[in-house]
N, C-alpha and C positions, 0 to 999 in steps of 0.2 A: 299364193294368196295375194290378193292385188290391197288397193288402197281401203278402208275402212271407215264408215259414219257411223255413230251413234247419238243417240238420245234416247234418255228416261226421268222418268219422273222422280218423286222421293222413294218410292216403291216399288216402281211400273219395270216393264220389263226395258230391254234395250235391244234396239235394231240394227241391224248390223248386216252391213253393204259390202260381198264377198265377191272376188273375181276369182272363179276357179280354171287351171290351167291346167289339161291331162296330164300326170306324171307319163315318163320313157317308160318302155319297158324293162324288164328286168336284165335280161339280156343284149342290152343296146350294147351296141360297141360305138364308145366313144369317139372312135377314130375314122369311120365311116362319116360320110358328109349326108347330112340332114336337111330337108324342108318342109315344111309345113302344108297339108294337105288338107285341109279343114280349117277355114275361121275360126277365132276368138270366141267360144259360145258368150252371150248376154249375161249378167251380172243378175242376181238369185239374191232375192228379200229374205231371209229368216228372221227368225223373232229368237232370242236368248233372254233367259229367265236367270234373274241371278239364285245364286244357289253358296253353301257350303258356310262351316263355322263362322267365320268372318263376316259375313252379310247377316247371319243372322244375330250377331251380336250387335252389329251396327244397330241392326231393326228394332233389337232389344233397347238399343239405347235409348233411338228416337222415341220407340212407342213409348218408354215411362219415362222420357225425358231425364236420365242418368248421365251424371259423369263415368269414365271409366275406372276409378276406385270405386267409387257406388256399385257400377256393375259386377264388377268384380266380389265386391264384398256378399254383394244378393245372392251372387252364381253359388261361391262358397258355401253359402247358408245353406242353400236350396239343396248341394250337393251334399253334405252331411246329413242333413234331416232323409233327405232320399236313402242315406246308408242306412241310417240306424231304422229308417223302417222296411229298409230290406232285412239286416242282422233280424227284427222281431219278428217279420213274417216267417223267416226263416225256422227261428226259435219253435215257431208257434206249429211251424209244419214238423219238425226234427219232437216235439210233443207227441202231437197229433200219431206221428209215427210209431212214437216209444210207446201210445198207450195201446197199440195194436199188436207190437209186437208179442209173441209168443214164446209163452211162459213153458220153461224147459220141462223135460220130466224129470223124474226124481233119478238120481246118482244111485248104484248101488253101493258104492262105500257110505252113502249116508245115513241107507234101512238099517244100519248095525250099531250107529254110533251112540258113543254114551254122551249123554246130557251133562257128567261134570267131566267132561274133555273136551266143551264148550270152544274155550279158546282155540282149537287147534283146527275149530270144521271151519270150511270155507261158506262165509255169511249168504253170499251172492248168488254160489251154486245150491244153496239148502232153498233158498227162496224160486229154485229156478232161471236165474239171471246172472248165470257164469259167462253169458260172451258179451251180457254190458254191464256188467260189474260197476264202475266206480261214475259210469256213463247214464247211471241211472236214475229219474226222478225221482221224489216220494211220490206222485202218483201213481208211479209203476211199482214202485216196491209196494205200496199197499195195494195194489192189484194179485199182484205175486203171493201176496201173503193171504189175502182173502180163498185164490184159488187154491194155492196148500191147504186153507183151516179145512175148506169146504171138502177134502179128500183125507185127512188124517186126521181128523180132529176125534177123542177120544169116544164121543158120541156114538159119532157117525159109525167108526169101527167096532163098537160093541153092538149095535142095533143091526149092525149087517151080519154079526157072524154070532151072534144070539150069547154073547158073553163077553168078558173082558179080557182086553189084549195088554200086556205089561209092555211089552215092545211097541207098539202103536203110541202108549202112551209117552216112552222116550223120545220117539221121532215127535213128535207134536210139542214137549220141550224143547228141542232144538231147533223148531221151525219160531216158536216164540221166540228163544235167545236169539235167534240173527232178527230177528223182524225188531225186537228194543235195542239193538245194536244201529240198525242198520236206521233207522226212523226216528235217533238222536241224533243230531247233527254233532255234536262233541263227540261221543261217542265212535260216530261213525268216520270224521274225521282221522280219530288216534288207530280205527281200526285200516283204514285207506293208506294210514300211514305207513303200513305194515304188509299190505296186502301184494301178493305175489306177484312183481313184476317178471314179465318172460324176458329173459334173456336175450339178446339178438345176434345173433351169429355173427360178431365181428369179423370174422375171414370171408364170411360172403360177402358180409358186406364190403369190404377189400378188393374184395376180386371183381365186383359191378360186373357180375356177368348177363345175370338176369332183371334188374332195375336199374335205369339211371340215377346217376347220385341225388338229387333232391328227390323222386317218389322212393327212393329206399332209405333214406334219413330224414322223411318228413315226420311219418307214424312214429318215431322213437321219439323227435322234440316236441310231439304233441304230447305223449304220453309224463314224458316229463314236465310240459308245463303245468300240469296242473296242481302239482308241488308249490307255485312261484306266489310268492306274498302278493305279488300285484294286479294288477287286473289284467282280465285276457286282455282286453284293448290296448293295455301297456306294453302287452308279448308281442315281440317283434316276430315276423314271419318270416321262414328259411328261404323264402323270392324263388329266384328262378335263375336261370340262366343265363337272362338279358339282363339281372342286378348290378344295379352301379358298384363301384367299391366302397362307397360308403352304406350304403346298406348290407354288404355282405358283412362289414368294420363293424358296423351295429349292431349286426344279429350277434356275433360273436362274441361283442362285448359284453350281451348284456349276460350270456350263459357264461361267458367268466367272469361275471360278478354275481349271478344268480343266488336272488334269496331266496332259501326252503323252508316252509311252514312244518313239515315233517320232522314229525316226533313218532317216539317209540315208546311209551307208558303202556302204550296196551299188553307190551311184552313183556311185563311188570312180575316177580313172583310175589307168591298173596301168602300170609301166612299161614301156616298149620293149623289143625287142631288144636287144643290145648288152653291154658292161661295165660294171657297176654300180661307180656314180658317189655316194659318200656324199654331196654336198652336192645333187645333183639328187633324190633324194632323201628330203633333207629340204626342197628345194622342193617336190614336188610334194607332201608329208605336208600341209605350210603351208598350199596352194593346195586340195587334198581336205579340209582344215578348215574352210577360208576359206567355201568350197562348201558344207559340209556346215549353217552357221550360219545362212548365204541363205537356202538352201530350209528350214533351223525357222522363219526369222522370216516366210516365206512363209504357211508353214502354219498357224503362229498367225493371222494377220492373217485368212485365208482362213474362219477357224475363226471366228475373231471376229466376220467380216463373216455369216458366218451365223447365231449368237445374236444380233447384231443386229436382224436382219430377221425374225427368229421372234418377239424379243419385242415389235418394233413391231408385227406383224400378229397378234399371238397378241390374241383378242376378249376373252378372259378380264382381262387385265392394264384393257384400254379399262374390262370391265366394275368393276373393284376401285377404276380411278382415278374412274369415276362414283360410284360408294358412297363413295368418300373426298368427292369432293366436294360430294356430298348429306350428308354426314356432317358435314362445314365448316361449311356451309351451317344445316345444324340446330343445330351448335351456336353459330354463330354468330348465327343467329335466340333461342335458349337464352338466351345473352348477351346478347343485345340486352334482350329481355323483361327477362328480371333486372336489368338497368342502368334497362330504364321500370321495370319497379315500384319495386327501390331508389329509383330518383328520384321514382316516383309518392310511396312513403312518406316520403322525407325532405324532401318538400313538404308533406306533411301533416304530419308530426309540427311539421316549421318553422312550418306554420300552427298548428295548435295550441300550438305554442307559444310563437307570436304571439299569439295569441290568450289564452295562459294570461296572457302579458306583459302584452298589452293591460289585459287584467279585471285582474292584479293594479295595474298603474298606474293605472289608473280607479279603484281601491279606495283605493289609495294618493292621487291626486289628491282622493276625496273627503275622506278622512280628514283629509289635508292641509287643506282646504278648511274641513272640521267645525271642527278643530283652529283655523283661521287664526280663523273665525267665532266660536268662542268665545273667543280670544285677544283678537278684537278688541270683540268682547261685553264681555270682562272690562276691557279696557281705558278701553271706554265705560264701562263701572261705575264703576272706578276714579277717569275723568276727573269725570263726572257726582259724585261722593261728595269727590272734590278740591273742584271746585266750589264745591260747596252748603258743604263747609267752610270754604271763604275767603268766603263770605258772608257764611256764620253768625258769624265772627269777626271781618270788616269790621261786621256789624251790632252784636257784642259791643265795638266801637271798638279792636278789637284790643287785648284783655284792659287795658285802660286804661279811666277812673272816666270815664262819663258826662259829655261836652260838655268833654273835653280834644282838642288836636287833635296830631297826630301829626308831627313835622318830617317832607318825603319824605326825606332820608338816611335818616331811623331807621326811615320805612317800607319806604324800598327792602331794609335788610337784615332786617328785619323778615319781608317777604316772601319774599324769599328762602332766608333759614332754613326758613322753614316749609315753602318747597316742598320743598327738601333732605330735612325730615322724612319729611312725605308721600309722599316717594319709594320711601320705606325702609318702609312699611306696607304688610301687606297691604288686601284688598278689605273681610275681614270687620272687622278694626280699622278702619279707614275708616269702615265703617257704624258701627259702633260711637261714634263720637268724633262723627260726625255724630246720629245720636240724641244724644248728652249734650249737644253743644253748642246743639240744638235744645230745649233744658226750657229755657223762659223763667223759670223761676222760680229758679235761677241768678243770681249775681253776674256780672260781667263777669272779673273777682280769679278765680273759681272756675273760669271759662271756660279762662281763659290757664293755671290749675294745672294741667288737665285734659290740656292740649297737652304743658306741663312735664315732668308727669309720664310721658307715651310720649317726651319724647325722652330724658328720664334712664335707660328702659329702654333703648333703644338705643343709649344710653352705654354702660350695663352688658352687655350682650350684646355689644360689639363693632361692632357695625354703623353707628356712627356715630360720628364724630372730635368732642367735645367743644366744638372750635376754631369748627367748624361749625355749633354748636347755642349760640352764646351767649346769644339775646332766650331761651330757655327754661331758661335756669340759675338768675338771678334772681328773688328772690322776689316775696311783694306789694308788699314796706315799702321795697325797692331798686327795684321799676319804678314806685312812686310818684313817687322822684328823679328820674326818669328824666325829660329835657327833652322837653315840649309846649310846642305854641302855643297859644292862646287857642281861645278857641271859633268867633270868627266871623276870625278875625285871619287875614293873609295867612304863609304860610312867606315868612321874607326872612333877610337875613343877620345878622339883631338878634338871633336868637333861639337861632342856634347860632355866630356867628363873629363876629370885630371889625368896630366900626364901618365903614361902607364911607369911602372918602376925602373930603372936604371938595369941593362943586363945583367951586370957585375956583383948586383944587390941582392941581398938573399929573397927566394919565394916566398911570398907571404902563403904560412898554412890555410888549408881550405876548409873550410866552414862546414858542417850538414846543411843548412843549409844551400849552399852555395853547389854541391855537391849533386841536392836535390835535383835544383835548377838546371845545371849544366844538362843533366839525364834529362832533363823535359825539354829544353833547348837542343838539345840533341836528337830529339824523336820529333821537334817541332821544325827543325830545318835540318831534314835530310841531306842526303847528299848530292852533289849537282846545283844547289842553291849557290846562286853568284854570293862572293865572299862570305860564305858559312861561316867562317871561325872569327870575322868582325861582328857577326851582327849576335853569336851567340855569346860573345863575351858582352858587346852592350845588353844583350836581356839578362844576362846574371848581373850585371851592374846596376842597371834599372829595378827588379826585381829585389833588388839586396841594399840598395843605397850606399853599394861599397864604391871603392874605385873601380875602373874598371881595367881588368886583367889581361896581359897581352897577349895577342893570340896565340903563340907559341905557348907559353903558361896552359891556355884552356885545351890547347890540343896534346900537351903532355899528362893534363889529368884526365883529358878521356881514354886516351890510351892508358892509364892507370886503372883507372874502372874498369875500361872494358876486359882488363888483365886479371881481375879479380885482387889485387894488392891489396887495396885499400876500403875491399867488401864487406868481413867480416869487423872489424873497427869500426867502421862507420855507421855498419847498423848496430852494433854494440850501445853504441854513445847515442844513434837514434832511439832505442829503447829507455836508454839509461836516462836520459833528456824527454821524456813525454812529459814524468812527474811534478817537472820546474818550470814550464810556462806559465804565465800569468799573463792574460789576457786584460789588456786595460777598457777595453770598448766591449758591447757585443760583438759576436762570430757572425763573420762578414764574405759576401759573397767575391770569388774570382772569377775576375772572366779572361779564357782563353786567348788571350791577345796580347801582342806584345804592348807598352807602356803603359799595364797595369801595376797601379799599387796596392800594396796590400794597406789593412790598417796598422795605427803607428801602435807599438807592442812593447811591453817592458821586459826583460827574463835580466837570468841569473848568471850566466855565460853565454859561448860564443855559439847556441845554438838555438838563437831566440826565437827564429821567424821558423822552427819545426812546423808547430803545429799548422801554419799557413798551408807548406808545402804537402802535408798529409791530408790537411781537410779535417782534423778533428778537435769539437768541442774543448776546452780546457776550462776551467776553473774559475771566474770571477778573481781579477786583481787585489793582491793585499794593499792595505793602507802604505806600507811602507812603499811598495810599488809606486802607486800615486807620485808619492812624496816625491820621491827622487824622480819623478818623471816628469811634475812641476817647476823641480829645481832647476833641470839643466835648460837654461835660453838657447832660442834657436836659434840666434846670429854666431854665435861660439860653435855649437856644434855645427853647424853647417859648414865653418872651417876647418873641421880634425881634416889629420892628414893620414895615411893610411899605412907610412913610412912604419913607424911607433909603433912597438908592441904595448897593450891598454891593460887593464885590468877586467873583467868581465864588466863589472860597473860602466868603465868608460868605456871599452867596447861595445855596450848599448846604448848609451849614452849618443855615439857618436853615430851607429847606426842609425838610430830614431831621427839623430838631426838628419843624416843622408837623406832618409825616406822621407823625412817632410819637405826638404830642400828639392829632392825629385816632384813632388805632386803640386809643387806651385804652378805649374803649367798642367799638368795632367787633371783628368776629374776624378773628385773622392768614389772612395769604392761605396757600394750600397752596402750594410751591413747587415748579417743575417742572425737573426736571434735564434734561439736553441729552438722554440715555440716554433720557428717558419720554418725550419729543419726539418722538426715532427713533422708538422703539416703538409711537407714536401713530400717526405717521404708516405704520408699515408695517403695521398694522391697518385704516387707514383703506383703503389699498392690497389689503390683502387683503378687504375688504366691503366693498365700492363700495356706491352706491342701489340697484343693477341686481341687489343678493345676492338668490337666490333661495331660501336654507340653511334648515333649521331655525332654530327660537330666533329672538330678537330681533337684529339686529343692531349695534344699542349694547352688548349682552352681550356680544356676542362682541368686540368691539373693548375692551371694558373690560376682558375676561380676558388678551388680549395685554398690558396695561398693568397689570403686577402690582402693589399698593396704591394705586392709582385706581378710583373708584366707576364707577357709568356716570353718573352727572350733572354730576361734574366733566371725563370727558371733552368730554361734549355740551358744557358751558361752554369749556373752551379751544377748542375747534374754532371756537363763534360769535366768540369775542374773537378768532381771528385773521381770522377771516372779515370781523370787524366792521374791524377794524385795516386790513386791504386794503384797502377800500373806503372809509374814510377819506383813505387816501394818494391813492388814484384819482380821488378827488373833488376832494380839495386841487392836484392836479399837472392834473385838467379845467377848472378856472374861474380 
């Protein structure tokens, strides 16, 4: 079909411009090569007339100029008025018809029957009209009744047989009683009520062998409608077999809710003969009730039992319960799908977003990584620029005048400051101090100004306690004073402390304390350390404020110790001695280096400074402590001599003054209160080795401990570490 014009009017037809092209044959084979053999025939005028519902409703519109509600509403009207005068013509023909029909002949069980067994004849077939019984007009039953009078009537039969018929006369009663039966409308209803419904073969009906289900269950719900309170037009119709499911819903419902007009009175017994008896006849009222309830609940049931079995066998209901369950079915397939995809995407989304997870922690691991790498980069820098600056300063003789030699107390804290410093610098200072300190052309004076002068800075900034920076407070002309040994000379006790005792003189006893120290001094300068046994007697001298002890003395009690001799005594008395410390200050941090002091301490005997060398807490000083701790001047004590055996009193006494007379050059310890202890310790708790955290974690543990560095943490933690493993070792051999 080719291209198309049209035009019409608001009515008119429309024209319409066709190109028609010969279909192929039916048999073409596609695969064969084809050409055309014939031109294009010319293009064909037709005329097309509009046509069908649509058009003519449009036409309806125009012509009465209607909206389409309007239309709509008229169409309606139009179409029920058209019903209901179809139903009347109907009516009027289904009349028409009844009054034609033909009036049965007489029954011969009716020639015989008696006139008072009234009740028992059948109304419908005495009048002739047993096959439309309850179907019937009154102008047909008065037709019926006219044609009986006109054949039985008592007249007629004596004038025909020249006498009187007794029997004639009966049958012409009983054709009266069904005609006043039947031509009351009460009457004839109570008798309808009653009248002999046929039974329907429910197994044929079952079996549908010979009628499909609605023409073999229509004449039964006809027959019962007419039972129903309401009006036919309110009686829904059994449909058919293209019925929606809600009409089939509807029929059904409305038969199981069906209301019956039908009653049973007509089946009433009447009284007897006799005297009328008020109480027997309110029994027998009673007993005609009683009756009358029976046969309703009969008749329901009966009723019942046949929508029942209509809608078991009705095909249509099987066919709406398969739609339902094909309908389940889909949508429970629907769901199902919906539930896999849902779950397909929120397994991918969860992979992706595993996957986002993943790359981000990979990112996050590297970065970590980068981060750790350069941390530890910088660290090396750091370490490496530390280094080379304790070198270059050991080379420079530690800012001290060419071929002086250095006592180890004054180097131990010497070094130690320094590191302290170092600490507190960064990377680019570091290099820094490291180039200066490397220009050989430098004094060693200018070396040590140079160090001086960054920790005076961090004096001034705050970042460094003063206490802690003492070898860089002093100038040139005071570390000049400043005691050295010779050049080639050994450190011994001549050079910073009194004579040691005379050979001949008896050993002075050794202290727990003293005892402590030796075992730490012992494990702190191994073996192979040039002159071990001078520098361990000056750290237990240092340490202890006593004299200090000649090395042979400290090398006879290590060999006592390590013999176990003097093991079980000394920790005896270390136990026995915990109970008597009295600590005059707060508990105060050690640090692992040599010319540390501890704080100055009051006790009760000669095992005063225990609790130092253990690391633990004690008891806040008694007033009496105080006292005597005020009393003794430190110009006196600073002179005891070590010769004299003291009393415990002065034997503290005279230690306190050593310890003070030692820390005049050295820096005061920082002291550690009980509170910074706890708090060390639950820092330490909360970053194990095992911390995996950002930052360092000496950082973090040093910000739990509010005005503590990170280096004097790290310091108390080895002094107690170091402190355990003393005792351990002491309490092992």
């Amino acid at each position: 079909m080719g291209n198309s014009t049209s035009t019409a009017s608001d009515l008119g037809a429309v024209t319409l411009d066709s190109l028609r092209l010969a279909p192929p044959p039916v048999d073409w084979d596609k695969s064969q090569s084809s050409k055309f053999s014939n031109p294009i025939s010319e293009p064909v005028l037709e005329k097309v007339e509009p046509v069908g519902p649509q058009y003519m409703a449009h036409a309806r519109r125009k012509l009465f100029n209607r909206t389409f509600s309007e239309d709509e509403e008229h169409t309606e009207k139009a179409e029920n008025e058209a019903a209901a005068a179809a139903a009347a013509a109907k009516r009027a023909i289904d009349a028409e018809k009844m009054l034609d029909y033909e009036i049965e002949p007489d029954h011969k069980d009716d020639l015989k029957r008696d006139p008072k067994d009234w009740k028992t004849q059948d109304h419908y077939r005495m009048l002739g009209l047993g096959s439309v019984r309850w179907r019937a007009s009154q102008e047909l039953i008065k037709k019926a009744h006219r044609t009986k009078v006109l054949v039985h009537h008592p007249d007629k039969k004596s004038g025909a047989s020249g006498g009187t018929s007794t029997h004639d006369d009966e049958l012409f009663k009983c054709i009266q009683r069904a005609f006043e039966t039947l031509s009351d409308p009460v009457k004839r209803r109570q008798y309808d009520s009653v009248d002999p419904i046929p039974e329907e073969s429910y197994s044929a009906l079952k079996e549908g062998a010979d009628l499909p289900f609605i023409d073999a269950w229509r004449p039964v719900f006809e027959r019962e409608a007419r039972f129903s309170v309401k009006d036919k037009k309110e009686i829904p119709d059994i449909g058919s077999m293209e019925s929606t499911k809600e009409e089939v819903e509807a029929f059904y419902g409305f038969w199981y809710r069906f209301e019956s007009w039908r009653t049973f009175e007509y089946l009433d017994k009447e009284e007897g003969d006799g005297p009328e008896n008020r109480d027997d006849k309110r029994y027998l009222e009673k007993k005609n009730k009683a009756e009358r309830a029976k046969l309703k609940k009969e008749d329901i049931s009966r009723l019942r039992k046949i929508v029942d079995t209509a809608f078991a066998l009705d095909p249509r209901m099987a066919a709406f319960k398969e739609q339902e369950r094909e309908a389940k079915e889909t949508k429970k397939k629907e769901r199902q799908e919906q539930a896999h995809k849902a779950k397909m995407n929120a397994e991918r989304e969860a992979a992706l977003a595993k996957e986002i997870q993943e790359e981000k922690e990979s990112q996050e691991r590297i970065k970590r990584e980068e981060e750790r790498k350069e941390k530890e980069a910088k660290k090396k820098a750091i370490r490496k620029e530390k280094k080379n600056i304790k070198t270059l300063i050991k080379d420079a003789n530690y800012g001290y005048a060419k071929g002086s030699t250095i006592s180890p107390a004054t180097l131990e804290i010497y070094l130690s400051e320094l590191e302290t410093m170092l600490d507190k610098l960064d990377l680019e200072t570091l290099e820094k101090i490291g180039v200066d300190l490397g220009n050989s052309k430098i004094t060693n004076e200018k070396k040590q100004k140079i160090l001086s002068e960054k920790a005076q800075k961090l004096v001034r900034d705050g970042l460094a306690n003063p206490e802690s920076l003492t070898q860089f407070e002093t100038d040139s002309v005071e570390r000049s004073k400043a005691p050295v040994l010779a050049s080639n000379s050994i450190p011994s006790a001549s050079s910073s402390s009194p004579s040691p005792l005379p050979s001949n003189a008896p050993a002075k006893e050794w202290s727990v304390e003293e005892v402590a120290l030796l075992i730490k001094a012992a494990n702190k300068f191994p073996g192979g350390v040039s002159n071990r046994w001078e520098t361990i007697a000056a750290y237990v001298a240092l340490h202890t404020g006593l004299p200090q002890r000649d090395p042979d003395d400290v090398i006879k009690k290590s060999k006592a110790v390590q013999k176990g001799s003097s093991q079980e005594a000394t920790v005896k008395q270390l136990q026995f001695q915990k109970k008597t410390y009295e600590i005059a200050d707060a508990p105060s941090v050690r640090y692992d280096i040599e010319g540390e002091v501890p704080p100055v301490v009051t006790t009760t005997d000669n095992a005063a400074a225990t609790s130092i060398a253990t690391g633990k807490t004690k008891r806040a000083p008694s007033k009496a402590s105080e006292k005597s701790t005020k009393e003794v001047p430190a110009s006196s004590s600073a002179k005891a001599g070590p010769a004299t055996p003291t009393t415990p009193t002065q034997s503290s006494t005279a230690k306190t003054a050593a310890l003070a007379a030692a820390t005049s050059s050295a820096p005061a310890a920082a002291l550690w209160t009980a509170a910074e202890q706890k708090m060390l310790e639950a820092g330490m708790k909360a970053y194990p080795p095992s911390w995996q955290g950002d930052g360092d974690r000496w950082d973090k543990i040093a910000e739990s401990v509010p005005g503590r560095t990170k280096k004097e943490c790290k310091l108390r933690v080895k002094y107690l570490q170091e402190q355990v493993k003393a005792q351990k070792a002491a309490a092992g051999k």
